[in-house]
FILO-501425 format. One record per residue: residue in three letters; z, y, x of N, C-alpha, C in turn. Coordinates in pm, 1 decimal, always signed. Layout:
- resn / n_w / n_v / n_u / ca_w / ca_v / ca_u / c_w / c_v / c_u
- ALA / Z / Y / X / Z / Y / X / Z / Y / X
...
//
This chain:
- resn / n_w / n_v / n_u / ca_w / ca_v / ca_u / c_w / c_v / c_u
- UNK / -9882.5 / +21337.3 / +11314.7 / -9817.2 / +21331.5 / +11185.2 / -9838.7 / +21193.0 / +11124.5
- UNK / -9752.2 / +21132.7 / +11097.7 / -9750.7 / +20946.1 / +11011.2 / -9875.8 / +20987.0 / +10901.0
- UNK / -9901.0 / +20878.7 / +10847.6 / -9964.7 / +20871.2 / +10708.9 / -9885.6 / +20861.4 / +10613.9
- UNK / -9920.7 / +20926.9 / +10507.4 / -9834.3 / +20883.9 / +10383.1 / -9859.7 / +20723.0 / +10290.3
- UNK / -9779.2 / +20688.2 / +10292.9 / -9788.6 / +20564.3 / +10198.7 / -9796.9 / +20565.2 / +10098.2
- UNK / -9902.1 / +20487.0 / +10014.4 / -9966.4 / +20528.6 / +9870.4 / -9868.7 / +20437.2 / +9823.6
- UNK / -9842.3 / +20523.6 / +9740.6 / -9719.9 / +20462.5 / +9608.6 / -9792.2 / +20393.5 / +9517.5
- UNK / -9733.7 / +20269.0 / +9553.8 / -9754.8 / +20148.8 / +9435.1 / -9802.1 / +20209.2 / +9279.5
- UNK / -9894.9 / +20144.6 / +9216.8 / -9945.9 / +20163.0 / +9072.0 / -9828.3 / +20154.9 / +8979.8
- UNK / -9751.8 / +20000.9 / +8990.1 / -9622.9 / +19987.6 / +8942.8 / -9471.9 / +20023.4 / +9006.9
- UNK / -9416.5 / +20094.0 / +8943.0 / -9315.8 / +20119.6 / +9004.7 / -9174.4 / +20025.0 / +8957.3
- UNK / -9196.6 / +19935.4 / +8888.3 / -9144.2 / +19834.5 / +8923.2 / -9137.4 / +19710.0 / +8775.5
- UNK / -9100.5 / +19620.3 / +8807.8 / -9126.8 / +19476.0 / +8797.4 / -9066.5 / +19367.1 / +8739.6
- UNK / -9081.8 / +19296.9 / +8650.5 / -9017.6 / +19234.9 / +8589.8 / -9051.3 / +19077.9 / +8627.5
- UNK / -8901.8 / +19009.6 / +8697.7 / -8921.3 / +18864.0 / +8784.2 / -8804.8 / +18779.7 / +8653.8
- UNK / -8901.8 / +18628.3 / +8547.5 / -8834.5 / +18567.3 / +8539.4 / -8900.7 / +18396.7 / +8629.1
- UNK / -8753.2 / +18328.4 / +8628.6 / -8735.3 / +18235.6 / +8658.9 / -8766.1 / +18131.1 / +8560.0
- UNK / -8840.1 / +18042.3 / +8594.8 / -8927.0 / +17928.5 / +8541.8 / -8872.8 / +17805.9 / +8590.0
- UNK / -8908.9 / +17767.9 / +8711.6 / -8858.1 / +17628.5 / +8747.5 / -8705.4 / +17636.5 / +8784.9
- UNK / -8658.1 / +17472.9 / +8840.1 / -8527.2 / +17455.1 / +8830.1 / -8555.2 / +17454.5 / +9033.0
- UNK / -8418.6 / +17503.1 / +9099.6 / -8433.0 / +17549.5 / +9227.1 / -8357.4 / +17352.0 / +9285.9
- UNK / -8361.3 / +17309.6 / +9250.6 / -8282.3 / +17118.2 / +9222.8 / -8403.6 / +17075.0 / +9315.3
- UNK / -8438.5 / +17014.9 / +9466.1 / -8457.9 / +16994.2 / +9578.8 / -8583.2 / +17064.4 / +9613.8
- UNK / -8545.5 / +17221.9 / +9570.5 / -8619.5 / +17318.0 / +9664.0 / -8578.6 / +17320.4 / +9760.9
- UNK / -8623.9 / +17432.7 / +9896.5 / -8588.5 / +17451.8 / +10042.7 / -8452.4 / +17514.8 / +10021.4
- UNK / -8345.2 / +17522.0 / +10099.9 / -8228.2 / +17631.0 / +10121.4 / -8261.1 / +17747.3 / +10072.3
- UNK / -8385.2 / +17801.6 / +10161.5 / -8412.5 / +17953.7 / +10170.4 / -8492.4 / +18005.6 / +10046.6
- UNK / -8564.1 / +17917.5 / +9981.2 / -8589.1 / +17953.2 / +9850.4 / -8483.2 / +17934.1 / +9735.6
- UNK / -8367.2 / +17824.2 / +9740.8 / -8281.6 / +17870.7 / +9661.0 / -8173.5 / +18044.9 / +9644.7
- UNK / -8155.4 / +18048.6 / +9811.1 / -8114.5 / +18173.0 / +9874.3 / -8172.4 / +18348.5 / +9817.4
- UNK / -8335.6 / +18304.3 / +9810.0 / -8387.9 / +18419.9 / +9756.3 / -8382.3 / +18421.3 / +9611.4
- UNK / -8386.3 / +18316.9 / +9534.6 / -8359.0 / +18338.0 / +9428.4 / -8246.4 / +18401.0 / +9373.1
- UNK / -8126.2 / +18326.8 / +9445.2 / -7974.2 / +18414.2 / +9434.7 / -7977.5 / +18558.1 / +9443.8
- UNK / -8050.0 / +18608.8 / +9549.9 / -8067.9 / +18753.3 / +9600.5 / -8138.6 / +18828.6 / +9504.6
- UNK / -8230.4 / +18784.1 / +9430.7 / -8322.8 / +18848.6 / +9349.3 / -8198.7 / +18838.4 / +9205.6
- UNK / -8101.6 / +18794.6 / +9197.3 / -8020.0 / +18783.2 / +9058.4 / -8069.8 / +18668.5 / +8951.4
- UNK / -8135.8 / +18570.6 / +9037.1 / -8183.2 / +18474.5 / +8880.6 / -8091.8 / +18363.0 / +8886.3
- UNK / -7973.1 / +18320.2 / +8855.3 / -7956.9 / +18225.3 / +8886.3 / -7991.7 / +18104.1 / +8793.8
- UNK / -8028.0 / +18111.7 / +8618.4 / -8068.9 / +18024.8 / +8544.8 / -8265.9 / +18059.3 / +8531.4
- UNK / -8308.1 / +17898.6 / +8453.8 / -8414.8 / +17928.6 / +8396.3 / -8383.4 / +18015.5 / +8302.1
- UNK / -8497.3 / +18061.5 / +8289.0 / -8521.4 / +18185.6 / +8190.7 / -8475.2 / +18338.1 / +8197.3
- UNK / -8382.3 / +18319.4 / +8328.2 / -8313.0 / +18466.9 / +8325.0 / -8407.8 / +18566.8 / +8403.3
- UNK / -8451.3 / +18675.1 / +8367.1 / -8524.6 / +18812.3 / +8431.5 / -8423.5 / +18915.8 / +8426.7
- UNK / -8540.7 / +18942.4 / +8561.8 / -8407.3 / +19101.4 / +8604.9 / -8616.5 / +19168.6 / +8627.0
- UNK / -8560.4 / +19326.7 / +8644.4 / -8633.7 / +19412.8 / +8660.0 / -8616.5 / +19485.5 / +8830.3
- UNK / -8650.3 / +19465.5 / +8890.9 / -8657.4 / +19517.7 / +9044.6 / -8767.7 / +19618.8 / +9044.2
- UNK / -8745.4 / +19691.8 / +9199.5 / -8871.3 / +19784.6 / +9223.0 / -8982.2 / +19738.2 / +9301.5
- UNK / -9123.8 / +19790.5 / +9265.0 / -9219.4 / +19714.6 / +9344.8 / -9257.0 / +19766.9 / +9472.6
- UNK / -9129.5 / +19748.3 / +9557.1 / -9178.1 / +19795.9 / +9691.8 / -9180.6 / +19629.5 / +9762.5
- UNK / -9166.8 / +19654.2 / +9923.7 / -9229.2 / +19532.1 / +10028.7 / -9154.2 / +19447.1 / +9980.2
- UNK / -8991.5 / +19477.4 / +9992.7 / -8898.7 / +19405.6 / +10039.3 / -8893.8 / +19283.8 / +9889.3
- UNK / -8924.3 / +19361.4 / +9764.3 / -8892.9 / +19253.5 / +9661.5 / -9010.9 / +19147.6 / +9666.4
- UNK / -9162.1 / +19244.1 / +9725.0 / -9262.1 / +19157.0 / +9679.7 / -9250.9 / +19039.6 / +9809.3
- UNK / -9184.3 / +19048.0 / +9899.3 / -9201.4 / +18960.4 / +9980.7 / -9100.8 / +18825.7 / +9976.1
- UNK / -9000.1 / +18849.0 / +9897.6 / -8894.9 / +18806.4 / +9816.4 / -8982.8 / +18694.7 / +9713.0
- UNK / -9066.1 / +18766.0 / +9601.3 / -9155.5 / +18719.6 / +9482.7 / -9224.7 / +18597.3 / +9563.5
- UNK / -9328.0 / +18652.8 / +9696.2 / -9397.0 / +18528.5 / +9755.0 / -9341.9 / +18415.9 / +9791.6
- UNK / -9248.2 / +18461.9 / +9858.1 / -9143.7 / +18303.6 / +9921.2 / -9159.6 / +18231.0 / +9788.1
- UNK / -9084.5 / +18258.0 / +9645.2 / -9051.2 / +18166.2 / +9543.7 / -9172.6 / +18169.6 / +9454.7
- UNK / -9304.4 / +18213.5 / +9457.7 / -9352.4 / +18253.8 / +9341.7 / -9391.8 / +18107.3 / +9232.7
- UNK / -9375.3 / +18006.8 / +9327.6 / -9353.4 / +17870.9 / +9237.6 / -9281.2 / +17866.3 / +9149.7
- UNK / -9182.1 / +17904.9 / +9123.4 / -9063.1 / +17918.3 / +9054.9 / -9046.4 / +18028.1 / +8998.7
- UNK / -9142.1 / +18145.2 / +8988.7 / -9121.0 / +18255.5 / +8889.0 / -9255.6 / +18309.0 / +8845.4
- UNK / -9210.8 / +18414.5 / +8701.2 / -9313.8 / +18486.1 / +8706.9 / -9302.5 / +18650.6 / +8670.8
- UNK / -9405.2 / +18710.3 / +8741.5 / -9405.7 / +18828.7 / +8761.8 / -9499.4 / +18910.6 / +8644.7
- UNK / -9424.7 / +19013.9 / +8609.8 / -9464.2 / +19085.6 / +8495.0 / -9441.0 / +19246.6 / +8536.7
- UNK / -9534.7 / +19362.9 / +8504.7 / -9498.6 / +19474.3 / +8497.6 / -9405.0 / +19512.1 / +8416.9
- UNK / -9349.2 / +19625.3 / +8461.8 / -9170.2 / +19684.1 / +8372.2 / -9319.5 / +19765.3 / +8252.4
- UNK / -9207.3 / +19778.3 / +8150.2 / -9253.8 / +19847.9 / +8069.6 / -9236.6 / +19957.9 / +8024.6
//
């Protein structure tokens, strides 16, 4: 029988954008697009599973991460 996977504390997450993506890598401008930020200052709310937090690491220069409320 699998293990069950312990469900995250937060169930999800609030990502704004801080720096300007102006001679970052391709692939960090790319994830930013994907995550919905395309200006400074704009936040979106995502869920805190793998796929976003692994998303968050690539750019975390360029954003910051806050619990949803």
């Amino acid at each position: 029988m699998a293990k069950a996977k312990a469900k995250a504390s937060v169930e999800s997450i609030v990502i704004t954008r801080t720096k300007s993506g102006i001679g970052a890598k391709q692939n960090h401008r790319d994830t930013l697009r994907t995550l919905g930020l395309r200006k400074i200052g704009d936040s979106v709310v995502r869920p805190n599973d793998a796929v976003t937090q692994g998303m968050v690491r690539t750019v975390a220069h360029m954003v910051e991460v806050q619990e949803a409320k």
